[in-house]
FIVEX-464888 format. One record per residue (C-alpha): residue in one letter; x, z negated, y negated; residue number from 1. Coordinates in steps of 0.5 Angstrom, whole numbers, m for minus. Last residue first. Layout:
// FIVEX-464888
type,east,up,north,seq
A,X,Z,Y,NUM
...
***
This chain:
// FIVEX-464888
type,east,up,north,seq
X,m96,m39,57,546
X,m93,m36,52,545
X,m95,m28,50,544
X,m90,m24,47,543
X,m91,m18,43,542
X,m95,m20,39,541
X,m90,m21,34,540
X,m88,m14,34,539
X,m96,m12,31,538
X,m95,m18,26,537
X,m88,m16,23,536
X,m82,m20,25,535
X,m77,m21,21,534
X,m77,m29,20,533
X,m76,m30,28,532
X,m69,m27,28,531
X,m67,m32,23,530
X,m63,m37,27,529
X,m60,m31,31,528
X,m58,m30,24,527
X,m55,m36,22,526
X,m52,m36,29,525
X,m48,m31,27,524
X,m47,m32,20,523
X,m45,m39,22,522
X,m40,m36,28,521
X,m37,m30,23,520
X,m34,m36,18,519
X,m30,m40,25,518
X,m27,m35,26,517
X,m23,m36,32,516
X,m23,m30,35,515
X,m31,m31,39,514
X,m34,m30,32,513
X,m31,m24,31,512
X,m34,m20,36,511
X,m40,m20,34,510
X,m41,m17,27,509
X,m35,m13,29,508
X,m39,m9,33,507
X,m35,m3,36,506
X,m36,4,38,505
X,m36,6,30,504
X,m30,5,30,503
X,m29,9,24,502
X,m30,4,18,501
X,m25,m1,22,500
X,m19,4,21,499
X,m15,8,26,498
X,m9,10,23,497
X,m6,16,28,496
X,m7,22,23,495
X,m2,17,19,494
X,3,18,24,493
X,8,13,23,492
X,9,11,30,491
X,5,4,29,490
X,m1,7,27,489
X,m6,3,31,488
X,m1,1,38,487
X,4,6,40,486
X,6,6,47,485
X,12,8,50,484
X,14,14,55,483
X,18,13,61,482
X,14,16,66,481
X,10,9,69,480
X,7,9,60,479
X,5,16,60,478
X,1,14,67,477
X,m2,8,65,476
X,m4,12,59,475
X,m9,16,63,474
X,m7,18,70,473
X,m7,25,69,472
X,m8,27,62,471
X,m15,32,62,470
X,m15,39,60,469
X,m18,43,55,468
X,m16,50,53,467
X,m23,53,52,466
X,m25,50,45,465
X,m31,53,42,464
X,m36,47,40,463
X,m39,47,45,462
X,m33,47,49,461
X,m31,41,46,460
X,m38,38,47,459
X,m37,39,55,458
X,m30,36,55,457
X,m33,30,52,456
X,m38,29,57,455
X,m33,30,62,454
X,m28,25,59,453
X,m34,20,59,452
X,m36,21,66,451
X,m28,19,69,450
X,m30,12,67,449
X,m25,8,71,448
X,m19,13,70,447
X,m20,11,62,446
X,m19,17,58,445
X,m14,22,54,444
X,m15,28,53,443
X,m11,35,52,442
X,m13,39,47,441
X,m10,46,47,440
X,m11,50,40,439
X,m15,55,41,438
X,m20,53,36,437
X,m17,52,31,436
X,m17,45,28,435
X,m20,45,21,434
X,m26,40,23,433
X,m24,37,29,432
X,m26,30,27,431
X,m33,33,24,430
X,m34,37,29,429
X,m33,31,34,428
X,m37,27,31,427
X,m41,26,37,426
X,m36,26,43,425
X,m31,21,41,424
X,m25,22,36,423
X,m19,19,37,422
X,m13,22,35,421
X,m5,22,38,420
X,1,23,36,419
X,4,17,40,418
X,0,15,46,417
X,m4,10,45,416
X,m4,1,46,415
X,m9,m4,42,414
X,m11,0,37,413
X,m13,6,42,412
X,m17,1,47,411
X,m21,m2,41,410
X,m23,5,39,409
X,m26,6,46,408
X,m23,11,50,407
X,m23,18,47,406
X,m16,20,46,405
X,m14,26,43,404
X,m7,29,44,403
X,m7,36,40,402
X,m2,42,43,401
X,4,46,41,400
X,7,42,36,399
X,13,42,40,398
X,13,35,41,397
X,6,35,43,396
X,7,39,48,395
X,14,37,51,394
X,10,30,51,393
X,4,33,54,392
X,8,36,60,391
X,12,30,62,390
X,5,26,63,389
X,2,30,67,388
X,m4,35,65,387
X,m10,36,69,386
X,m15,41,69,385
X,m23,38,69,384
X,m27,36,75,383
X,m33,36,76,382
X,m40,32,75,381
X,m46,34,73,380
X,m50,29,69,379
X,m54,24,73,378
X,m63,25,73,377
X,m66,19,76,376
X,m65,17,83,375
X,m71,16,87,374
X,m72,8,90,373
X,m73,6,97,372
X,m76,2,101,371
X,m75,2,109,370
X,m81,m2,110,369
X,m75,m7,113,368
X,m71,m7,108,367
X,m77,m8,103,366
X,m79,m14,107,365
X,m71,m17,108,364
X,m70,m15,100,363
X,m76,m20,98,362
X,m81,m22,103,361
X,m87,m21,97,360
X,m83,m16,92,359
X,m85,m20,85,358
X,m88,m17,79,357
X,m86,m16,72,356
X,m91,m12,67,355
X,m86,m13,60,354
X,m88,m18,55,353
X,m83,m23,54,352
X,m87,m27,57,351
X,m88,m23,63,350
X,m81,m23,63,349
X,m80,m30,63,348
X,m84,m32,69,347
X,m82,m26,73,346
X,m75,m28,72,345
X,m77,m36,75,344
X,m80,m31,80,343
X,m75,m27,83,342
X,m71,m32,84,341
X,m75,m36,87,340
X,m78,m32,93,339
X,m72,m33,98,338
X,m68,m26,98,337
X,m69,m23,91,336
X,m72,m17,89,335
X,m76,m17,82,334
X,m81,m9,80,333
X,m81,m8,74,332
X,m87,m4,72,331
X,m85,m1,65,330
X,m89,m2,59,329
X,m82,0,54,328
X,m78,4,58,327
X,m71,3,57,326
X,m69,m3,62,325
X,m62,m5,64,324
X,m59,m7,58,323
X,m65,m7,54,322
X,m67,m13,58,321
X,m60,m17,56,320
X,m62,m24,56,319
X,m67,m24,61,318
X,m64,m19,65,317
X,m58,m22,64,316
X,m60,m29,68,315
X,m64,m25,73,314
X,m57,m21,75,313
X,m59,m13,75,312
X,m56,m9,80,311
X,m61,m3,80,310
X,m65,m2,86,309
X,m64,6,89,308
X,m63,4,96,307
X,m65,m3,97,306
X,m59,m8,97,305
X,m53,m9,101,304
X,m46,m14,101,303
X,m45,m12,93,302
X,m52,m14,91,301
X,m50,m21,93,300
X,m44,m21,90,299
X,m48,m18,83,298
X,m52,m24,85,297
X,m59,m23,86,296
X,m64,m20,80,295
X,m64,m13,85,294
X,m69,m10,81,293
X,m73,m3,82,292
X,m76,0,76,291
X,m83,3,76,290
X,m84,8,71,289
X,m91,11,70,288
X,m94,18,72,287
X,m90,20,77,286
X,m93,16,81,285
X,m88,15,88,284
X,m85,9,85,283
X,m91,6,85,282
X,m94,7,91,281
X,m87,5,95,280
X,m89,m2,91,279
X,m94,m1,94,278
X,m93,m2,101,277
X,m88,m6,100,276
X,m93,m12,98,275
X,m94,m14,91,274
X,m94,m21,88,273
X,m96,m23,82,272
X,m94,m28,77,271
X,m99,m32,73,270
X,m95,m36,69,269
X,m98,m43,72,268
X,m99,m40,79,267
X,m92,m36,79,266
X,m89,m43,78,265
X,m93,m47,83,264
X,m90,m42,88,263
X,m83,m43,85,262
X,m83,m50,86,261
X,m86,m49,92,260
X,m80,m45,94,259
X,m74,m51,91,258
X,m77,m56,96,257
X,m75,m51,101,256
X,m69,m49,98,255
X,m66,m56,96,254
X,m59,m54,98,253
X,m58,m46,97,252
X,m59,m41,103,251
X,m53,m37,102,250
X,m48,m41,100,249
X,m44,m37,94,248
X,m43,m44,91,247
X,m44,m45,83,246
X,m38,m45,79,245
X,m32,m48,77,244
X,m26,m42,75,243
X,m25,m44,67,242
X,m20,m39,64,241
X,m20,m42,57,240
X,m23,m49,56,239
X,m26,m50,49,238
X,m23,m56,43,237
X,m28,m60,40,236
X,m27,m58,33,235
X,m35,m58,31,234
X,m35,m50,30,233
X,m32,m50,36,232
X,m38,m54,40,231
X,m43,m50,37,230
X,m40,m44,38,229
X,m39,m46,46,228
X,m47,m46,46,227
X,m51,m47,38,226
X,m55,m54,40,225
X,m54,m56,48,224
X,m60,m54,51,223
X,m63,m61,55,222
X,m65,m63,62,221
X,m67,m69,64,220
X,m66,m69,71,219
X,m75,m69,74,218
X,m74,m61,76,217
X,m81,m58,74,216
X,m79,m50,74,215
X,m82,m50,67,214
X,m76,m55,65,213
X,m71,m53,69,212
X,m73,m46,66,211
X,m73,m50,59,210
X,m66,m51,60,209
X,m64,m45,62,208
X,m68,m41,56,207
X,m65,m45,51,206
X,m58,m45,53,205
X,m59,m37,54,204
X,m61,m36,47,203
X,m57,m40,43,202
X,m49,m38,42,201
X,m44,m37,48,200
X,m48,m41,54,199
X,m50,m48,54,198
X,m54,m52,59,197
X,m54,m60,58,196
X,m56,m64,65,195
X,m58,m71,66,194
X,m57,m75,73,193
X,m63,m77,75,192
X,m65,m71,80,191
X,m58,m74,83,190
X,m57,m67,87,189
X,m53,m64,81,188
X,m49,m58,84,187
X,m51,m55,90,186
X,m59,m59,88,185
X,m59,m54,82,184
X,m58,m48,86,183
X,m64,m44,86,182
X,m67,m47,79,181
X,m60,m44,76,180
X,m59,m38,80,179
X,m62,m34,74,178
X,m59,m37,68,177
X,m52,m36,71,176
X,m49,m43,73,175
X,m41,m44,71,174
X,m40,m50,72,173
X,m38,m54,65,172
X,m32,m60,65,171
X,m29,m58,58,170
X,m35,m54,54,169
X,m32,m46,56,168
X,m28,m40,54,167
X,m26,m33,56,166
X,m29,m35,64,165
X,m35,m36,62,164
X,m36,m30,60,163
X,m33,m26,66,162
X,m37,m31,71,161
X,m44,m30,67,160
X,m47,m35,63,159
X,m52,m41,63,158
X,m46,m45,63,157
X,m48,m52,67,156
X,m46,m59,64,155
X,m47,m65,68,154
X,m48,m70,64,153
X,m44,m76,64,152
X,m48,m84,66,151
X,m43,m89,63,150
X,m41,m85,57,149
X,m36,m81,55,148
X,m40,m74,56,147
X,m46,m77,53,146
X,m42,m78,46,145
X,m39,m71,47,144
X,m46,m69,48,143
X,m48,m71,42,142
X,m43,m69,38,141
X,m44,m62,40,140
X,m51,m63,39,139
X,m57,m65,44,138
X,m64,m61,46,137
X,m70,m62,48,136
X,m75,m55,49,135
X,m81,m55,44,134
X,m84,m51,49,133
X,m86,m46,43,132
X,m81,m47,38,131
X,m75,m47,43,130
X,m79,m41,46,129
X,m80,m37,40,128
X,m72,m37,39,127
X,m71,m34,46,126
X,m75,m28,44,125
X,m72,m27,39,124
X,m65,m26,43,123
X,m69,m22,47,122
X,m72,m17,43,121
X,m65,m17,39,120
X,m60,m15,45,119
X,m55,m13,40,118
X,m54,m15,33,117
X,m58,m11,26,116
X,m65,m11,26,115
X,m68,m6,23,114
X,m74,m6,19,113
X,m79,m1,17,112
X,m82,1,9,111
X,m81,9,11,110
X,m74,9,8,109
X,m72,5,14,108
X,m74,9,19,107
X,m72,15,15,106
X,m65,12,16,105
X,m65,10,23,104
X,m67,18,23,103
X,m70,22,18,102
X,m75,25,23,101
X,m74,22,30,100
X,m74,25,35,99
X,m79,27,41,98
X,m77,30,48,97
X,m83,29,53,96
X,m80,34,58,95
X,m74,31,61,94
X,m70,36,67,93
X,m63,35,66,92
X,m63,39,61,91
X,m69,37,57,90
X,m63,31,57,89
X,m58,36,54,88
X,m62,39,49,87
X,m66,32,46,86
X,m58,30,46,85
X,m57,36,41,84
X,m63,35,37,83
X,m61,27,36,82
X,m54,28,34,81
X,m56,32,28,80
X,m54,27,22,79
X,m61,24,21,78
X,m56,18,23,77
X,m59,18,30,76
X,m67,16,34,75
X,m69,20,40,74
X,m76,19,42,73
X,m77,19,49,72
X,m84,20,54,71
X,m84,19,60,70
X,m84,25,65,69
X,m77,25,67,68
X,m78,18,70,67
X,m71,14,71,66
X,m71,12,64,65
X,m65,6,63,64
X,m62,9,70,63
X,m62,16,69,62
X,m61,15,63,61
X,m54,12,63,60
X,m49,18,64,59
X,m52,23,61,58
X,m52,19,54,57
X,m44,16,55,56
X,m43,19,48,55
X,m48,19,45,54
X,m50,13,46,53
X,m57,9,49,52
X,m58,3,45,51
X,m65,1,47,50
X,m69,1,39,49
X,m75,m4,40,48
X,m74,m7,34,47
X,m70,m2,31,46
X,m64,m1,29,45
X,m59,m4,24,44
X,m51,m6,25,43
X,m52,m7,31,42
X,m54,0,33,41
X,m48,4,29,40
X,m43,m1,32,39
X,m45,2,40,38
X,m45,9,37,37
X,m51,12,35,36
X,m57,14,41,35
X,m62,10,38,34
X,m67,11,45,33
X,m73,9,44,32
X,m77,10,51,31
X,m84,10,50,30
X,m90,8,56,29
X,m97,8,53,28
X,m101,2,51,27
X,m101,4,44,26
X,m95,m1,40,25
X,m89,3,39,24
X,m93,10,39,23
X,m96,7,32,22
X,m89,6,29,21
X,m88,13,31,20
X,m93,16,27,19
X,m91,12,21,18
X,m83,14,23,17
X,m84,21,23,16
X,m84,25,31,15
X,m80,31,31,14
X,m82,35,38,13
X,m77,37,44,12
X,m75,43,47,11
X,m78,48,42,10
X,m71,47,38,9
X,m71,49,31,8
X,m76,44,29,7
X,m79,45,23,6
X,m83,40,22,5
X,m88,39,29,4
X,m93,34,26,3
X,m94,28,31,2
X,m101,27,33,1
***
């Protein structure tokens, strides 16, 4: 049993790394939550750390960990921030609350790894696949010679829309990873011709291609070598703004044929198949965590769906499982409309270690049933006071109120009000540190993510301010009343520079390599390449191919 080791708060327990460790592989259900900031957790976390930040906590973990009886450990910088999100989440009605002593730096100090990148569990996955199945694939260089010849490949983007959409191989379709086997045939339906799928880097290039293959399409089919990355680093020129995709047809060419591949599929991977009946069965035990999810289309999704089912298109819930699942040894319950989605999802997924299942009759049954998922807990939301643009300027100039902007860093740089600061919700105190407490703050927010500004005007208050009001409109509006915008210490206020040691919501080590830095994608795919070598044993065993 975990030690109490002066723990201030009796709501929560301190858990040490070694008891930890062991938690992470028992046969319980844990959730991990690293409740840095987005560029904290890339750049060393955990194996199985789900990012859940700080400053959007009581806006997502109604949805990563829907059961309040699940048991949560919460893992930060060893700088405090754990104790106060293990407060705020016994709040909202959480009573298995741990955090981790020392923090991601105990973590470390105990002789455990962190893994630095997003989406870790996943993208190593996808490396031991390739080694597995042996999955074909071709070079840059290779393909551009097959594209010149007499019989071209199609190539399919394994990515989503958006990302496609920032850049793709010259001729690609964009054919998400999850509606590959479903709509083949609207988009190759010569089974001779042969096919390359290519994402950003590796992982979904190697696990479209070995879908198809697992899936039995007789194309050859390959993976081409290091994605839209690969090509770059050859000096073959990317598309920008690329608009071809897959068709939005609701019942897909080949579907009967594409069924009984399907069922062939859940025989070989051992797939089950519940009924609504138990399904319901599920979501009512609360002594486990059942997700419902919806792995159509987020189009599909849109048109209706079960109540309380996450939208969770198949292609990302492979990549990015911890994106939408923070419950290690959760029932995941697959919704799709014909049964092969679900499936082809299911496969992976049960490779990769979770308890996955598929919905018998899909949405229709679970419409029909009356299905329904409950809610996790949400933050409370309310409205805070408003300030115009017209009033701030004269506050700001005055000298009578504190600006601060609490968008994502990036936002700031690109464009903020004058006189501005950025802070976020967990170093407030640090930032703030010598601001008297009745100064008033207005904030600045995204009119998209209203939830975030309310996080925070709830840790101002905690902190003690009690004049807080938020700019109406957000820079959109300061900007339609005349006023300009200043880009990262372009006004010549030095409290407004913004350097890269504090965006600590963002990860450079990713983004770097989509900007034209040739140097950040080998390291990128270098370590995407070596994810497999820090495995221990216990997370090694972790995955169980077929």
């Amino acid at each position: 049993m975990p030690a109490i080791l002066n723990t201030p708060d009796t709501r929560y327990t301190q858990v040490d790394p070694v008891t930890l460790k062991a938690w992470l592989h028992d046969q319980d259900e844990i959730a991990l939550f690293d409740i840095r900031e987005h560029g904290q957790y890339g750049e060393g976390h955990p194996f199985y750390a789900v990012p859940l930040p700080f400053s959007r906590l009581e806006l997502d973990i109604g949805r990563l960990a829907p059961n309040t009886a699940a048991r949560i450990v919460l893992a930060d910088n060893a700088d405090g921030v754990a104790a106060r999100a293990a407060q705020a989440l016994s709040t909202l009605g959480y009573t298995r609350l741990f955090v981790l002593d020392g923090g991601v730096p105990g973590w470390q100090a105990a002789g455990y790894a962190l893994f630095a990148g997003v989406n870790v569990p996943s993208k190593t996955f996808g490396e031991l696949a390739e080694h597995h199945y042996g999955t074909p694939r071709v070079s840059a260089t290779e393909l551009a010679a097959m594209q010149a010849g007499e019989q071209a490949p199609v190539v399919l983007d394994g990515r989503p829309v958006s990302e496609f959409r920032k850049m793709n191989i010259p001729g690609a379709i964009c054919c998400p990873n999850g509606e590959l086997a479903y709509r083949l045939r609207d988009l190759v339906p010569d089974p001779a011709t042969p096919i390359v799928i290519n994402c950003a880097g590796r992982t979904r290039s190697i696990i479209g291609a070995q879908t198809l293959i697992n899936f039995g399409v007789p194309n050859p089919v390959f993976a081409l070598e290091n994605g839209t990355q690969g090509w770059y680093l050859n000096d073959y020129k990317l598309e920008h703004g690329g608009t071809r995709r897959y068709p939005d047809s609701a019942a897909p060419a080949g579907l009967d044929a594409a069924q009984a591949a399907a069922q062939t599929m859940a025989v070989r991977f051992a797939v089950p198949h519940i009924d609504a009946a138990e399904a319901l069965a599920w979501l009512n035990d609360r002594s486990r965590t059942t997700f419902l999810c919806d792995v159509r289309t987020p189009q599909e999704y849109a048109a209706g769906s079960v109540p309380g089912a996450q939208s969770t298109p198949g292609g990302q819930l492979m990549q990015a499982t911890d994106q939408y699942v923070g419950v290690r040894r959760a029932r995941l319950v697959l919704i799709d409309a014909d049964g092969v989605r679900a499936t082809v999802v299911a496969s992976w997924l049960r490779q990769m270690g979770h308890d996955a299942v598929v919905l018998e009759g899909g949405l229709a049954a679970a419409l029909a049933y009356g299905l329904a998922a409950p809610a996790g807990p949400a933050a409370s939301s309310r409205a805070l006071p408003g300030i115009d643009a017209r009033s701030l300027a004269a506050g700001l100039a005055g000298r009578q109120m504190l600006a601060l902007d609490v968008r994502a860093s990036m936002a700031y740089r690109a464009g903020h009000v004058p006189g501005s600061r950025w802070s976020i919700r967990p170093v407030f105190a640090r930032d703030l540190a010598g601001v008297p407490r009745d100064t008033p703050i207005a904030l600045i927010g995204d009119d998209d993510q209203p939830g975030m500004a309310t996080l925070a005007a709830g840790e101002l208050a905690a902190l003690g301010y009690s004049d807080i009001r938020l700019l109406a409109g957000g820079t959109g509006a300061w900007q339609a009343a005349g006023h300009a915008l200043a880009s990262d210490g372009g006004d010549g206020d030095a409290a407004s520079s913004l350097p890269d040691a504090r965006c600590i919501d963002f990860l450079f080590f990713v983004h770097d390599r989509h900007d034209g830095n040739k140097e950040a994608a080998r390291r990128y795919l270098a370590w995407e390449t070596n994810l497999i070598a820090q495995l221990d044993a216990q997370e090694l065993a972790t995955f169980r191919f077929a």
